[in-house]
C-alpha positions in Angstrom: 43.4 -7.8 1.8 42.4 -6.5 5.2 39.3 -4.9 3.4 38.0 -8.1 2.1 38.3 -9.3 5.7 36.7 -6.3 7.2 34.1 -6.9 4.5 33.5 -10.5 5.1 32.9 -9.7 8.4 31.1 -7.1 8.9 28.7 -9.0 6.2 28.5 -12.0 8.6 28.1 -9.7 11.6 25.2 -8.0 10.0 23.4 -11.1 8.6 23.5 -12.2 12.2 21.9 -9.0 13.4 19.0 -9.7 10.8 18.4 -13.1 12.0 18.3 -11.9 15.7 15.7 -9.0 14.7 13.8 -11.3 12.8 12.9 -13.7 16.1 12.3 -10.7 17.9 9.3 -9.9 15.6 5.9 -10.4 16.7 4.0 -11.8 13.9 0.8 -11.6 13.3 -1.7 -14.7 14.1 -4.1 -16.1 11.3 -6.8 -14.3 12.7 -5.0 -11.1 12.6 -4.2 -11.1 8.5 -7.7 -12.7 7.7 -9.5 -9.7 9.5 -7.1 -7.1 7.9 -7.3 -8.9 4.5 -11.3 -8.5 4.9 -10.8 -4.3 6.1 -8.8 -3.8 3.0 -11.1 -5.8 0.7 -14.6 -4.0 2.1 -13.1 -0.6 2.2 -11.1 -0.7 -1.4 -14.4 -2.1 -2.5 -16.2 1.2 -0.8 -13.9 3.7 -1.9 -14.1 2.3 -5.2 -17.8 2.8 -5.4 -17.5 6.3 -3.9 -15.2 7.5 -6.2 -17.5 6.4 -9.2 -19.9 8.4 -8.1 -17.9 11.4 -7.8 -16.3 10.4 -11.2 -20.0 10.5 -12.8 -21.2 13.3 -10.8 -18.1 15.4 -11.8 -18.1 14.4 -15.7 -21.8 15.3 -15.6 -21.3 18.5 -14.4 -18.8 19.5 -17.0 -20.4 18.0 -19.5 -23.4 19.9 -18.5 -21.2 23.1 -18.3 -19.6 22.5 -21.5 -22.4 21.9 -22.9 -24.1 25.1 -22.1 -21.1 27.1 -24.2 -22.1 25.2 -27.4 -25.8 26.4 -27.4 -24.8 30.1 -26.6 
């Protein structure tokens, strides 16, 4: 029985250490996440268009390769 106790309160103790962190947090304003959520849109959108070209560039240059093999 003195493990449940323990249990229960070591549970409560801890919940209460969670809620004390969490006002401690400095959150970020509305300004802060727009501005972010714009970085993350531009670059993804930027690293997706790089890595197309590399894709096509790449699968050109094997299919080029490749392709020489065939004709020999």
């Amino acid at each position: 029985m003195k493990s449940a106790v323990s249990w229960i309160g070591k549970s409560v103790r801890f919940v209460g250490e969670v809620v004390y962190e969490c006002k401690r947090v400095v959150w970020p304003t509305r300004s802060d996440v727009f501005v972010t959520s714009i970085m993350v849109f531009v670059l993804s959108a930027i690293f997706s268009v790089f890595f197309f070209v590399i894709d096509q560039v790449l699968g050109s240059v094997v299919g080029w390769v490749l392709g020489m093999g065939a004709n020999v």
